[in-house]
N, CA, C and O of each residue as an XYZ file, in Angstrom:
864
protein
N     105.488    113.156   -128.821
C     106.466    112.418   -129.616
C     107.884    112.849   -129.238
O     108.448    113.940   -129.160
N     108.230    111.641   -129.041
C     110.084    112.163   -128.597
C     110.829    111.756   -129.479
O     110.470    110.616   -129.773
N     111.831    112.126   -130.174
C     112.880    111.808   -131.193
C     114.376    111.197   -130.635
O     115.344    111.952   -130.552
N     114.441    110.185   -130.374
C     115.780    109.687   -129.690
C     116.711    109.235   -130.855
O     116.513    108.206   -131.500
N     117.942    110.261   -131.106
C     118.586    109.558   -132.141
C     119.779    108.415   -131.412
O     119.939    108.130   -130.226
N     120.355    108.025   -132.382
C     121.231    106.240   -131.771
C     122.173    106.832   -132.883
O     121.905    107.333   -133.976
N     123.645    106.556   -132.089
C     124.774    106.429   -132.930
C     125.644    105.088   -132.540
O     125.194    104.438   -131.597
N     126.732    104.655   -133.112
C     127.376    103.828   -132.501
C     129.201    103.740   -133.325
O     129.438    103.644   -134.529
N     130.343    103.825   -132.036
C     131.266    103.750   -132.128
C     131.255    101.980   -132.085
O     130.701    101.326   -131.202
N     131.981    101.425   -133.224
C     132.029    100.222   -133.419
C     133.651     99.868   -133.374
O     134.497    100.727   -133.623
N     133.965     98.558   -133.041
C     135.586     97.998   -133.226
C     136.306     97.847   -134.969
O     137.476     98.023   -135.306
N     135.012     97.430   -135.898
C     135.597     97.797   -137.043
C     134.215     97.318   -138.166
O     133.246     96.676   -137.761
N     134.354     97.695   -139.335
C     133.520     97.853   -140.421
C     132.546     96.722   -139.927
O     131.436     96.989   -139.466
N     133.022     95.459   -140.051
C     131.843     94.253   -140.125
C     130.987     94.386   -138.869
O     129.836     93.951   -138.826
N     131.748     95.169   -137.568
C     130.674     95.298   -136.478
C     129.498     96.205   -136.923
O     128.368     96.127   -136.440
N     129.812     96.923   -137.725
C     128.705     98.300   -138.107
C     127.800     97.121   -138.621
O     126.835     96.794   -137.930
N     128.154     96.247   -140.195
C     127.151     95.986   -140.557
C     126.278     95.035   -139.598
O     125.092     94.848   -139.869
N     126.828     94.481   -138.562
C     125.766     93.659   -137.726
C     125.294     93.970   -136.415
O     124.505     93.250   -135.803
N     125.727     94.937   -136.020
C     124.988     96.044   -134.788
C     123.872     96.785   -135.043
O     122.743     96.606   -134.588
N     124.305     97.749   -135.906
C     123.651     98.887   -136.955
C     122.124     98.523   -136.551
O     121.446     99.160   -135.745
N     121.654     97.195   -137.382
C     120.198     97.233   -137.549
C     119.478     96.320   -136.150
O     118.334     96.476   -135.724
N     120.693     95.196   -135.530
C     120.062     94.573   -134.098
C     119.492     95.648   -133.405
O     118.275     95.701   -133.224
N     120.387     96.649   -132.934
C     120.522     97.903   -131.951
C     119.422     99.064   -132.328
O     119.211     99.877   -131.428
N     118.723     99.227   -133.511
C     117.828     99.607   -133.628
C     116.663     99.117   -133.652
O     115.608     99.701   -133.401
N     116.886     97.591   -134.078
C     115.297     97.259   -133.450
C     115.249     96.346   -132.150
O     114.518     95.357   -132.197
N     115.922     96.587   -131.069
C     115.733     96.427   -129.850
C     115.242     97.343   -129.487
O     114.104     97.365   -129.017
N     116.219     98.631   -129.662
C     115.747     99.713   -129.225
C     114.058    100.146   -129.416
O     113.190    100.669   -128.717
N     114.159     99.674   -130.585
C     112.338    100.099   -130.849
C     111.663     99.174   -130.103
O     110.719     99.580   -129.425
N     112.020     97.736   -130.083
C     110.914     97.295   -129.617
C     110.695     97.150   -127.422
O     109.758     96.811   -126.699
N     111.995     97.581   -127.182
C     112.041     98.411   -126.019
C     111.513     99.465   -125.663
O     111.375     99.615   -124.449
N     111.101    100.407   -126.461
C     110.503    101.649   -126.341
C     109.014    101.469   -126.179
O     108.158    101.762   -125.345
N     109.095    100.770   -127.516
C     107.266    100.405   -127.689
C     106.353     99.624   -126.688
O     105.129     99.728   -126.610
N     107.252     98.737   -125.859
C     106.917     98.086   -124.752
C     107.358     98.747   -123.568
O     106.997     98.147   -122.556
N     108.253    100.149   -123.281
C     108.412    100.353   -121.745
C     108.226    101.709   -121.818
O     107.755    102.245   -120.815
N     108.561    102.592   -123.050
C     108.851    104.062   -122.965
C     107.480    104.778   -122.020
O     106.577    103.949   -122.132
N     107.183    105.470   -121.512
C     105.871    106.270   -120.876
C     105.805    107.355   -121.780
O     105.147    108.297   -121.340
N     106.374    107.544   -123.118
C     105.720    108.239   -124.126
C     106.119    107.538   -125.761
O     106.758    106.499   -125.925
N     105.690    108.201   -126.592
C     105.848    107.619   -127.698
C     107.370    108.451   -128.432
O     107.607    109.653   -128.553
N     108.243    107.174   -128.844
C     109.135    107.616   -129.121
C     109.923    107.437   -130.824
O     109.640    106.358   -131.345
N     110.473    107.994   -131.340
C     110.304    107.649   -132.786
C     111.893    108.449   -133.043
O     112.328    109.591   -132.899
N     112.473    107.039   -133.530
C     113.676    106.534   -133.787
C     113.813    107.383   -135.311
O     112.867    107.909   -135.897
N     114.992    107.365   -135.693
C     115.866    107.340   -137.372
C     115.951    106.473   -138.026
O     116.218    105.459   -137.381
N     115.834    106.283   -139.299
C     115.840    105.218   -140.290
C     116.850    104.438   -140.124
O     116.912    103.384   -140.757
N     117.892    104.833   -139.187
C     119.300    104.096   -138.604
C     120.102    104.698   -137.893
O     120.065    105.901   -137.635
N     121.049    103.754   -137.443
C     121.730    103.864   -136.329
C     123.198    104.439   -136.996
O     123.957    103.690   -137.611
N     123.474    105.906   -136.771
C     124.206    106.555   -137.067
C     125.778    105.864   -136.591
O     126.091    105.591   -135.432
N     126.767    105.645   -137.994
C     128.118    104.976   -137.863
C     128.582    106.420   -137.182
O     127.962    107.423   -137.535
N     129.710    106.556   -136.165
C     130.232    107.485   -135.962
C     131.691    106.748   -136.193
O     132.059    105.593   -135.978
N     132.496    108.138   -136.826
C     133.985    107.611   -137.213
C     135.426    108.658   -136.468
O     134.959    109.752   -136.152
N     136.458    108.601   -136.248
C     136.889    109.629   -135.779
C     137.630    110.294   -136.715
O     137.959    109.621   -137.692
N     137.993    111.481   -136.677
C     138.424    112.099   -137.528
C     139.702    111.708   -138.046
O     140.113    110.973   -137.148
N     140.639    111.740   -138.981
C     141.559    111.002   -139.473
C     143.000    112.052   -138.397
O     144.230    112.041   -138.341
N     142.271    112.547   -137.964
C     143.973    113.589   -137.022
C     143.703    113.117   -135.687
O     144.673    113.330   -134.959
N     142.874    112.630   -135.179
C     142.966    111.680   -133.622
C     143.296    110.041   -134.137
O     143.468    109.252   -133.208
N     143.372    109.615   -135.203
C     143.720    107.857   -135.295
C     144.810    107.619   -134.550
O     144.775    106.432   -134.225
N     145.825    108.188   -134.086
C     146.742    107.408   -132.645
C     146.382    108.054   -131.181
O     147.172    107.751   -130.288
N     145.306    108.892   -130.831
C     144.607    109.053   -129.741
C     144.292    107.792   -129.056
O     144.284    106.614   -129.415
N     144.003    108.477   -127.828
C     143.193    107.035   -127.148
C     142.157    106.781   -127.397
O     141.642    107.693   -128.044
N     141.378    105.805   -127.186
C     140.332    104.984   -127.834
C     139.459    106.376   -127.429
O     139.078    107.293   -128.157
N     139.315    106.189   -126.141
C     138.049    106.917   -125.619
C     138.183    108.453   -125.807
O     137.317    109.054   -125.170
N     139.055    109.284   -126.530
C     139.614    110.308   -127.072
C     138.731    110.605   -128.348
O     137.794    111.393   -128.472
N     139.361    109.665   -129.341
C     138.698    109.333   -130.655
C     137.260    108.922   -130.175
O     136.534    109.850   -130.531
N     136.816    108.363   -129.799
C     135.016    107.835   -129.277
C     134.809    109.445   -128.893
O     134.130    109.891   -129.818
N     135.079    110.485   -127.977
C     134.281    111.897   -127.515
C     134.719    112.505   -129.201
O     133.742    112.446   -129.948
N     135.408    112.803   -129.566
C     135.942    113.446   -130.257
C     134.849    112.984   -131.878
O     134.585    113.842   -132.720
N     134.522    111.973   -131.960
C     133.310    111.812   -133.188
C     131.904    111.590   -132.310
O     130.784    111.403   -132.785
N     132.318    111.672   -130.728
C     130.429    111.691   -130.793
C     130.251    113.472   -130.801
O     129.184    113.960   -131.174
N     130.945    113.999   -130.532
C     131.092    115.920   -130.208
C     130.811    115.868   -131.782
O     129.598    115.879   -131.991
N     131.349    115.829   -132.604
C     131.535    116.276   -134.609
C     129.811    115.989   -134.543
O     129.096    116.986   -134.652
N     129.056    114.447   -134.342
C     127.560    114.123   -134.481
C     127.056    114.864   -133.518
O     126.037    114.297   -133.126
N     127.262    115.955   -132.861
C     126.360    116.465   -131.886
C     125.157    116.893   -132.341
O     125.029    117.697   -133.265
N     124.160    116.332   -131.660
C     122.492    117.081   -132.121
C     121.840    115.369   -133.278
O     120.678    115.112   -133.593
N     122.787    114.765   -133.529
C     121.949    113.561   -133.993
C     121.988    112.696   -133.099
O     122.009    111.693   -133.813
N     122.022    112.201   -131.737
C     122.138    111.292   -130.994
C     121.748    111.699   -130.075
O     121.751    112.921   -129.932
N     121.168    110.723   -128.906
C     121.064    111.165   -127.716
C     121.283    109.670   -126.824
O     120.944    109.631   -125.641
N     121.927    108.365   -127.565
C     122.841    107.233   -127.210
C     123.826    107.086   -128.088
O     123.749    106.902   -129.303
N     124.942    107.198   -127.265
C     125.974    106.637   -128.473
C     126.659    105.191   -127.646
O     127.382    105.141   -126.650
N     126.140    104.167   -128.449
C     126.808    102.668   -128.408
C     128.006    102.825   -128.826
O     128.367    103.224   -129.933
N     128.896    102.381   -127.564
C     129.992    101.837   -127.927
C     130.513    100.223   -127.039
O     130.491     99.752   -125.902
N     131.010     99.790   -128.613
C     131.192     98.423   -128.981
C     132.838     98.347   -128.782
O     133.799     98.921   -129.295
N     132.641     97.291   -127.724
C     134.497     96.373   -128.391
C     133.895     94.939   -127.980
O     132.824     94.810   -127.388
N     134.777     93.819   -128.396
C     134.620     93.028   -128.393
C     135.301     92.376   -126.593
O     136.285     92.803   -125.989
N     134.371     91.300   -126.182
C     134.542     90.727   -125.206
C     135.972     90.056   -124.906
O     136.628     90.236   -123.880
N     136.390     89.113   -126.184
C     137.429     88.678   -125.580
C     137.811     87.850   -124.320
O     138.835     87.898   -123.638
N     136.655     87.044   -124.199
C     136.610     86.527   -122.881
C     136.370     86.818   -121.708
O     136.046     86.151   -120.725
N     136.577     88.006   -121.909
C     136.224     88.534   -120.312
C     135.675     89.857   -120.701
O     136.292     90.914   -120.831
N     134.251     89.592   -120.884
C     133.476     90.563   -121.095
C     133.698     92.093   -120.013
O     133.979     93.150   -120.578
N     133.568     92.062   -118.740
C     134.005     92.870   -117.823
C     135.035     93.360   -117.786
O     134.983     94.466   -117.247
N     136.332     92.973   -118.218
C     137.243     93.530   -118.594
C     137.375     94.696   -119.634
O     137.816     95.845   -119.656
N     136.695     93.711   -120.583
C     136.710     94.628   -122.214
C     135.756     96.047   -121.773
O     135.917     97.107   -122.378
N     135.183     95.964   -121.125
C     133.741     97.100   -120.575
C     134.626     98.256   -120.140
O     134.919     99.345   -120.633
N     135.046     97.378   -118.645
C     136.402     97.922   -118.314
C     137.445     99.004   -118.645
O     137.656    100.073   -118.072
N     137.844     98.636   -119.360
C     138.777     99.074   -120.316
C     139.064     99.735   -121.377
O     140.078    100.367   -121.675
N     137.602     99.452   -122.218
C     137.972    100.078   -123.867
C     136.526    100.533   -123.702
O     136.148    100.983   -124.784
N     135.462    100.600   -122.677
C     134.416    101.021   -123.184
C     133.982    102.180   -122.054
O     133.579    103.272   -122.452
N     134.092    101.868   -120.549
C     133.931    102.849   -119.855
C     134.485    103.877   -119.556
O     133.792    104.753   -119.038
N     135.713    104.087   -119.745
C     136.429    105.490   -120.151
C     135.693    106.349   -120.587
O     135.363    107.358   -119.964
N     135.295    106.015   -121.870
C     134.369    106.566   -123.045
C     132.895    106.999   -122.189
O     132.395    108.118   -122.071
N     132.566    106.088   -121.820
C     131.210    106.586   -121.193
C     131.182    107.333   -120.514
O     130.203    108.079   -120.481
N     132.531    107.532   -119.413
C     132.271    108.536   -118.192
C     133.260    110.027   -118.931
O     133.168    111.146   -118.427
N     133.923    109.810   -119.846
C     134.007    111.230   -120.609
C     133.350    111.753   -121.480
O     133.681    112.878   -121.854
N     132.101    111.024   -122.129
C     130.554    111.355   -122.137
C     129.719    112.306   -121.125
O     129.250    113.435   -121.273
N     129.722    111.514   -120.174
C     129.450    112.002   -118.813
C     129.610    113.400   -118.799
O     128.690    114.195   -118.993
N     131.417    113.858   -118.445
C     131.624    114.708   -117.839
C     131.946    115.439   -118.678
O     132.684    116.267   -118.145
N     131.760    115.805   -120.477
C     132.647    116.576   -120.930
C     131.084    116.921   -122.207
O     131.125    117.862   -123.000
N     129.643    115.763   -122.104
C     128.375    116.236   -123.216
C     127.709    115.587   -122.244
O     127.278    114.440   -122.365
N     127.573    116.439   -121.032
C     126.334    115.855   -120.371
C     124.975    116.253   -120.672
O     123.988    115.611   -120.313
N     124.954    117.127   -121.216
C     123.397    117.237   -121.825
C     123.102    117.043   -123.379
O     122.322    117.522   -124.202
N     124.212    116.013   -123.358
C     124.105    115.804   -124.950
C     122.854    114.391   -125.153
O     121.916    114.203   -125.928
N     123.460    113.607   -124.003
C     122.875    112.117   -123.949
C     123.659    111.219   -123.051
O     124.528    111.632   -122.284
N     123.188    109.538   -123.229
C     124.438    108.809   -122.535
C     125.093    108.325   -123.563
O     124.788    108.399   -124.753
N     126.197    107.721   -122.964
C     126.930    106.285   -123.428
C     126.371    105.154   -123.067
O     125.519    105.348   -122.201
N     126.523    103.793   -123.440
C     126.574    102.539   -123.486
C     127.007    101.680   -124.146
O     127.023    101.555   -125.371
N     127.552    100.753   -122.989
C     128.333     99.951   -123.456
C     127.694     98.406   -124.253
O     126.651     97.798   -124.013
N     128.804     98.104   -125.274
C     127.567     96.737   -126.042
C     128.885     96.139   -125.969
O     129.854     96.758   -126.408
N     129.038     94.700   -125.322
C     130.056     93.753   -125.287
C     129.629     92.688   -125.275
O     128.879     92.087   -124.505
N     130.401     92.306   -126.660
C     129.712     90.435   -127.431
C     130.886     89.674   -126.102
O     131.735     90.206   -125.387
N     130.468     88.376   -126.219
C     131.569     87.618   -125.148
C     132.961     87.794   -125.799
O     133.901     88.434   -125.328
N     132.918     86.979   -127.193
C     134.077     87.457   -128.239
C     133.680     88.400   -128.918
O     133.034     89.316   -128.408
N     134.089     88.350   -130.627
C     133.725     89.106   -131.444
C     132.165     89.184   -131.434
O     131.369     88.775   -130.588
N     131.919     89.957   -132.857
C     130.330     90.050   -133.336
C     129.878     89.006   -133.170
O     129.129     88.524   -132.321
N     130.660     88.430   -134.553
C     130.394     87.459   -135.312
C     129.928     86.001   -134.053
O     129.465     84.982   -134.567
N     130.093     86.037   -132.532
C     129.968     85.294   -132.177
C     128.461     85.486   -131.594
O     127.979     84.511   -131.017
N     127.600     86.796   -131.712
C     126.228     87.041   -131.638
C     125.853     86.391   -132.299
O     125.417     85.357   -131.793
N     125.740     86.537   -134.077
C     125.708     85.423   -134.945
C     125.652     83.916   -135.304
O     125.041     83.114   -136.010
N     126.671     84.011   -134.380
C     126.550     81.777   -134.088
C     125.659     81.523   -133.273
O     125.542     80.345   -132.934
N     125.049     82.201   -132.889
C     123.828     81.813   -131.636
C     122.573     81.188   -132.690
O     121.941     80.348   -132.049
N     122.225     81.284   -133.580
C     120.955     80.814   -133.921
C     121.101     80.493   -135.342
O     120.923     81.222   -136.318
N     121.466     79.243   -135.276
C     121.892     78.401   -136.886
C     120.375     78.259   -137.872
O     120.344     77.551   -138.878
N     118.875     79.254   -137.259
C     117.889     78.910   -138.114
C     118.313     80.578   -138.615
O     117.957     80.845   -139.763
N     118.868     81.435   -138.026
C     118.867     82.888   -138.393
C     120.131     82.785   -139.737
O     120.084     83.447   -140.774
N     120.771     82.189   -139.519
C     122.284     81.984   -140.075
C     121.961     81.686   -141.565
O     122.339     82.377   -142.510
N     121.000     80.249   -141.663
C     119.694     79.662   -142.752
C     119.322     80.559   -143.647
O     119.503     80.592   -144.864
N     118.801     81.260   -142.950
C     117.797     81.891   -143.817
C     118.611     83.195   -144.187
O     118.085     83.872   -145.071
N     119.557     83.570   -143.775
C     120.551     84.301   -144.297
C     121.057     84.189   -145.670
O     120.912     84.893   -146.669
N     121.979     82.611   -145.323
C     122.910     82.189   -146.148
C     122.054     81.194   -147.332
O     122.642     80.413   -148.080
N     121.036     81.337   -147.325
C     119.452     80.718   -148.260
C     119.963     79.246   -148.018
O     120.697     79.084   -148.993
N     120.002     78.122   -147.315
C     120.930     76.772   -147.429
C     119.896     76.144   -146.206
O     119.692     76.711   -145.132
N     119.331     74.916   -146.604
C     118.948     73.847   -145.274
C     119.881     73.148   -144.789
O     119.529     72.127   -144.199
N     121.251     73.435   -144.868
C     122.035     72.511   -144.447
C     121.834     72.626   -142.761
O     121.563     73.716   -142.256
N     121.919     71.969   -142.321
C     122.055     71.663   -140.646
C     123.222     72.395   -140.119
O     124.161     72.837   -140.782
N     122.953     72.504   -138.160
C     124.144     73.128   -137.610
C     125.047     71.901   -137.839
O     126.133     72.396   -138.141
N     125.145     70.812   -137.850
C     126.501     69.921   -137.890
C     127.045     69.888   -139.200
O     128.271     69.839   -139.294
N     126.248     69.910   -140.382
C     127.050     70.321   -142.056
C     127.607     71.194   -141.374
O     128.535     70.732   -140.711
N     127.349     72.831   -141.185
C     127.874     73.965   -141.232
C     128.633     74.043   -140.203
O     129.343     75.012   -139.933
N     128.527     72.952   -139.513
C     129.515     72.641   -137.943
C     129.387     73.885   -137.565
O     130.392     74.567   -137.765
N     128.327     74.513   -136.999
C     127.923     75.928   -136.334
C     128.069     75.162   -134.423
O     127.773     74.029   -134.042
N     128.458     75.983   -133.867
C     128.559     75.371   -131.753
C     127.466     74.965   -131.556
O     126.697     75.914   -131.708
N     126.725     73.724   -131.196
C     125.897     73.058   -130.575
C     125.049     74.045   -129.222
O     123.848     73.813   -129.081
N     125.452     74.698   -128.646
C     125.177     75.058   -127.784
C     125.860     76.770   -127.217
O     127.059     76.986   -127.395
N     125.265     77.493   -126.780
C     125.670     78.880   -125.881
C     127.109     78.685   -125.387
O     127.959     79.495   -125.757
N     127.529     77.416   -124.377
C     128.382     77.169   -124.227
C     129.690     77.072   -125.075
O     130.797     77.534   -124.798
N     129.262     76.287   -126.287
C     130.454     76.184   -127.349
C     130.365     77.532   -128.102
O     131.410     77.642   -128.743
N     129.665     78.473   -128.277
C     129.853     79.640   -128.574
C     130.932     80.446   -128.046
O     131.859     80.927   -128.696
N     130.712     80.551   -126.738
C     131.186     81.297   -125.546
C     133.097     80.444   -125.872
O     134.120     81.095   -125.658
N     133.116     79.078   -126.351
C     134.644     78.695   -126.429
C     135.204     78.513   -127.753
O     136.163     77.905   -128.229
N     133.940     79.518   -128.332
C     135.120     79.233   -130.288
C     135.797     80.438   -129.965
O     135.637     81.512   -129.385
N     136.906     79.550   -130.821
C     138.611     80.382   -130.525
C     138.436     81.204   -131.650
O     139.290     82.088   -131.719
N     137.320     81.197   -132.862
C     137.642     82.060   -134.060
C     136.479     82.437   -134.474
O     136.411     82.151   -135.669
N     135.214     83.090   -133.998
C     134.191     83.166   -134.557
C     133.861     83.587   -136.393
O     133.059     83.216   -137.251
N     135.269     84.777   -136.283
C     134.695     84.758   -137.471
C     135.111     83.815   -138.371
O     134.325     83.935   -139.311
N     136.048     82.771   -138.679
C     136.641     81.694   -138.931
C     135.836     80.994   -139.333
O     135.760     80.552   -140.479
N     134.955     80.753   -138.229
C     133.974     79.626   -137.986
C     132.462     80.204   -139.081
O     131.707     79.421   -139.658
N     132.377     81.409   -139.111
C     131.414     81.780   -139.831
C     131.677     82.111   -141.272
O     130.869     82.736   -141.959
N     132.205     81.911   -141.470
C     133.283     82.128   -143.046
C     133.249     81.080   -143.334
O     132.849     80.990   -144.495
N     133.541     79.796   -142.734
C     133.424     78.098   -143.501
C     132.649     77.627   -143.421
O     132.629     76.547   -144.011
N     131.171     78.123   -142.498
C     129.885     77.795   -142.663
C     129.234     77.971   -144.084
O     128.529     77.290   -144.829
N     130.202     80.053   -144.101
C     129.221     80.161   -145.863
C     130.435     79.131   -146.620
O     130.399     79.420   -147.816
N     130.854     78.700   -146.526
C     131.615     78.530   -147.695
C     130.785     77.291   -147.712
O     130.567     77.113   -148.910
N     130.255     76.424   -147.102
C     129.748     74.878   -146.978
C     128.102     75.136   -147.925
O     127.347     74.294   -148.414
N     128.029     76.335   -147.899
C     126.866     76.374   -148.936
C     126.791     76.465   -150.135
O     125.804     76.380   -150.866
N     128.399     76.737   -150.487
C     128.756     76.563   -151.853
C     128.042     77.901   -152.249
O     127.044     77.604   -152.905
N     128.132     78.899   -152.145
C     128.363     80.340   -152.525
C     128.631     80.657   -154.021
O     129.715     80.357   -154.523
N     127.719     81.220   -154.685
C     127.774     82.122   -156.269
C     129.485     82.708   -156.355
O     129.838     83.312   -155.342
N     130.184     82.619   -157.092
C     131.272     83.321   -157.314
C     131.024     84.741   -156.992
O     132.103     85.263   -156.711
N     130.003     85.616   -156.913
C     129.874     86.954   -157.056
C     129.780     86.937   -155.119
O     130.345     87.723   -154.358
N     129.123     86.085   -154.855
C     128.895     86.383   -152.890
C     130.183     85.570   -152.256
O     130.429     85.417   -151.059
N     130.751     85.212   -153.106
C     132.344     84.663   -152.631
C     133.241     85.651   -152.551
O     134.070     85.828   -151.657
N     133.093     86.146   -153.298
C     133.808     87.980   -153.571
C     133.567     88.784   -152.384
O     134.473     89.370   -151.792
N     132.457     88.811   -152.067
C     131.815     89.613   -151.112
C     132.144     89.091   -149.745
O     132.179     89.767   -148.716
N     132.397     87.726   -149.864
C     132.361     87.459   -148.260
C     131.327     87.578   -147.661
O     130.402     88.075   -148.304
N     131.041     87.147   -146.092
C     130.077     87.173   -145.612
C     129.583     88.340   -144.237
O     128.771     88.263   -143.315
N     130.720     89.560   -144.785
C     130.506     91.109   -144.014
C     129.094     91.693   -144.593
O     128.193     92.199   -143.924
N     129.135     91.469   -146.181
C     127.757     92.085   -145.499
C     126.864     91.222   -145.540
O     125.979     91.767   -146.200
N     126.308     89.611   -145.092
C     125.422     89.775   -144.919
C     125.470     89.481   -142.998
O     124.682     88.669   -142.515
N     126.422     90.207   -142.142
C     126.122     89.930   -141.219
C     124.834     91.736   -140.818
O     124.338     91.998   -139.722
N     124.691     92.499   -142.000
C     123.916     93.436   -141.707
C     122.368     92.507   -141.748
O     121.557     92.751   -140.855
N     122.123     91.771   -142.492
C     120.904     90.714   -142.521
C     120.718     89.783   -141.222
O     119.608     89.528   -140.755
N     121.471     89.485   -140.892
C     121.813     88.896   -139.751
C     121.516     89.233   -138.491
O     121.360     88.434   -137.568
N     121.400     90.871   -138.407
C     121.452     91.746   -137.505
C     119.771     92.062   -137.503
O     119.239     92.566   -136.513
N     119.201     91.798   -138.410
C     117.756     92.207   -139.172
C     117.260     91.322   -138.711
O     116.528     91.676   -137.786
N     117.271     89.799   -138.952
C     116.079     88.953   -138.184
C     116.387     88.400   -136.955
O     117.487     88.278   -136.415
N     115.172     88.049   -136.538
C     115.341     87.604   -134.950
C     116.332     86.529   -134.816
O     116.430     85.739   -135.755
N     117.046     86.392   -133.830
C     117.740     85.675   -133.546
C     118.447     85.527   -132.133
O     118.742     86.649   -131.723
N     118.815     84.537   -131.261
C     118.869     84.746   -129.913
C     120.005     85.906   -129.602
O     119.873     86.497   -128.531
N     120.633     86.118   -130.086
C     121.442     87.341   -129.829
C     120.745     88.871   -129.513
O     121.313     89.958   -129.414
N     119.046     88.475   -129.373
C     118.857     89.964   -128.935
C     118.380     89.645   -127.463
O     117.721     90.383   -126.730
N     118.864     88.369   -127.195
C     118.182     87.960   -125.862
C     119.735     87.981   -124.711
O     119.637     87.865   -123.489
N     121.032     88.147   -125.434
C     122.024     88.223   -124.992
C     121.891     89.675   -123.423
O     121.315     90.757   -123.312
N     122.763     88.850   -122.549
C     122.552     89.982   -121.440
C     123.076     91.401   -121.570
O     122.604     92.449   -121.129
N     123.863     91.236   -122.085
C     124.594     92.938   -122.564
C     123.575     93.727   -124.101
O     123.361     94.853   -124.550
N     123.445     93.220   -124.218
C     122.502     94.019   -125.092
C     121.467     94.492   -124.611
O     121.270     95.686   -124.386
N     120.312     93.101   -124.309
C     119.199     94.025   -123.282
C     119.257     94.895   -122.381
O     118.403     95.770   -122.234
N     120.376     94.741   -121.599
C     121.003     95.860   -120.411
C     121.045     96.820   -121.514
O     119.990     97.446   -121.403
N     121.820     97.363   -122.715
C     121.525     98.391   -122.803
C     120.586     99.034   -123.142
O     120.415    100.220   -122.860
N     119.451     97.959   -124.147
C     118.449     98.877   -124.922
C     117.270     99.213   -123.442
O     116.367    100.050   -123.436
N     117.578     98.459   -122.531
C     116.834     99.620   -121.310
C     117.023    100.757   -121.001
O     116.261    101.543   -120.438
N     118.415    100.936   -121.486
C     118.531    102.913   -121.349
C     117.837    103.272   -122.346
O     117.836    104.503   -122.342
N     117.296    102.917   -123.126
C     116.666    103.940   -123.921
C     115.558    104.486   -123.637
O     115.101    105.401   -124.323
N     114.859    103.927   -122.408
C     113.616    103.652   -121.951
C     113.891    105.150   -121.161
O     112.996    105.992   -121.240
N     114.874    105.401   -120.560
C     115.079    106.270   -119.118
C     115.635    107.179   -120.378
O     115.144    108.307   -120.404
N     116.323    106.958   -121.141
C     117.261    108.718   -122.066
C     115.906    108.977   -123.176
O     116.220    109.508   -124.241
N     114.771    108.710   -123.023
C     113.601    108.991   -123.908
C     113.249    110.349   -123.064
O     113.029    111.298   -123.816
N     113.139    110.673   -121.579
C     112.818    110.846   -121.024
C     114.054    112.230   -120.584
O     114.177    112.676   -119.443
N     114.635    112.574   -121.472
C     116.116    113.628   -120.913
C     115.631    114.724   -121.667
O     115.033    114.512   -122.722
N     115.771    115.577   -121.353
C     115.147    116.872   -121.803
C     116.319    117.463   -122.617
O     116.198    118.557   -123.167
């Protein structure tokens, strides 16, 4: 039995609630189908935060600096920014820094990996208007909820979360889940299947888990 813990540096609160639980059950069900031993995960995917005396550090400063504080609960720490169009860029930029001062500064801690939506989260989310359903409890259709027709129109909403905010609102929402908004239920969201675990940057990463099961 191997114990692989999962943390994840996220871009901000609502990414936690809809990473958090995708990223753990990929991971599991990656393991269970590739690992060459049996491997057994945490009840969740550890939020890592940075300490309040690095908040004008550099990104990837603050990212070593709270995966070092979680040392000994992780042995992946996901880190998330948003695509922004140019997914390779964003990787680029705000996420591989981080990974290769992982690398060179807790190499026997674990890896890094990188998780980059095209845009925001929330645009994992627009991928599957039956996941969205059964979320938001409503049969209304993707054209009521005017959810993108297609991968393509995903990939060109200018506002995902915009767009997912006037979907719930088209269900006519309890005064009490109007309050709430629809942050948390993108943690539900993250919970049932939905094509966003078929997205290429995600599966690319939950294959490392297959090879860091395997790190002594």
């Amino acid at each position: 039995m191997h114990y692989l813990g999962l943390a994840l540096y996220a871009e901000g609160p609502t990414d936690y609630y809809f990473l958090r639980p995708l990223l753990l059950r990929l991971c599991e069900e990656i393991c269970l189908n590739e690992a060459n031993q049996s491997v057994e995960f945490g009840e969740e995917v550890i939020s890592l935060n940075e300490p309040a005396r690095m908040k004008d550090a550099p990104r990837e400063e603050r990212i070593i600096e709270a995966a070092r504080e979680a040392r000994g609960a992780w042995r992946i720490v996901f880190i998330h920014t948003d695509g922004a169009g140019s997914a390779e860029r964003a990787r680029a930029t705000c996420a591989q820094p981080a990974i290769d001062r992982l690398a060179q500064e807790l190499p026997n801690d674990g890896v890094g990996i990188a998780v980059v939506p095209i845009r925001e989260t929330e645009s994992w989310a627009l991928t599957d208007g039956d996941a969205i359903r059964r979320v938001f409890g409503t049969p209304l259709s993707d054209e009521v909820l005017e959810l993108p027709r297609n991968a393509a129109d995903v990939e060109t909403t200018r506002d995902p979360k915009r767009t997912l905010h006037l979907a719930f609102l088209k269900t006519n929402p309890s005064s009490r889940k109007r309050r709430q908004g629809v942050s948390p239920m993108l943690n539900a969201l993250g919970s049932v299947d939905n094509q966003a675990s078929h997205m290429t940057a995600a599966q690319s990463a939950m294959k490392e888990a297959n090879r860091s099961a395997s790190l002594s």
